[in-house]
C-alpha positions in Angstrom: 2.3 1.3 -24.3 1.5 2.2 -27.7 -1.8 4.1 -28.3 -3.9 4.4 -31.6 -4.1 8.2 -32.4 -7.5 7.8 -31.6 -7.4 6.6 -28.2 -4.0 9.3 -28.2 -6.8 11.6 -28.2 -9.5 10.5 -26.4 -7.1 10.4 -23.4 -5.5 13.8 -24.0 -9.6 15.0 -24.0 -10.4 12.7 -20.7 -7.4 13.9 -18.9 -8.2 17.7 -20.0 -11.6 17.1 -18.4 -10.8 15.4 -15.6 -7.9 17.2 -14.6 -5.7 14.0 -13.8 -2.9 13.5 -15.7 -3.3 11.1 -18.4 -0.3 8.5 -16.5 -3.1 8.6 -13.5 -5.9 7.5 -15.9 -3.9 5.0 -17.4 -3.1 3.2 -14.0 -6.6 3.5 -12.9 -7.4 1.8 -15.7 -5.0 -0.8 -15.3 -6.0 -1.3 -11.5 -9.6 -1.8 -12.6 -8.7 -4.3 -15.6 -6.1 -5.9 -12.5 -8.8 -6.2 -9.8 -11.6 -7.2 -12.4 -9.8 -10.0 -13.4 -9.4 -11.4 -10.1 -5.8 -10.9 -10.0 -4.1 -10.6 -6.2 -1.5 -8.5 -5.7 2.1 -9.5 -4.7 3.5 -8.5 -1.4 7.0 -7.9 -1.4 8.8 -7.8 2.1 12.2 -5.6 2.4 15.3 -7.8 3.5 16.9 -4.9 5.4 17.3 -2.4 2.2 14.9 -0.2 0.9 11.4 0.0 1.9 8.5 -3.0 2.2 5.0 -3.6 1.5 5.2 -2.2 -2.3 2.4 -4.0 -3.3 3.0 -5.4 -7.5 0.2 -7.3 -9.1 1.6 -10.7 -11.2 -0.8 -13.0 -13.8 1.2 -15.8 -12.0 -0.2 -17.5 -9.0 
């Protein structure tokens, strides 16, 4: 993701306030814009490797 030094910064001050981490913010941010749209998440089922139920959210139906 490529920021404009502006919003660079304006994360950098958010996080600073906030105390999250500015990766945190950035994926609140894209959950909100996700769930606002009315996009559903993907639920992905293990097939005996790894673990299940990750949940991945797709602009596909």
């Amino acid at each position: 993701m490529y920021l404009t030094e502006e919003e660079a910064e304006s994360l950098r001050r958010a996080a600073a306030e906030t105390g999250r981490s500015q990766a945190e913010l950035l994926r609140d941010g894209l959950h909100w814009v996700l769930t606002t749209a009315g996009v559903e998440p993907r639920q992905f089922h293990s097939l005996g490797k790894g673990r299940g139920g990750q949940v991945i959210y797709s602009l596909e139906s």
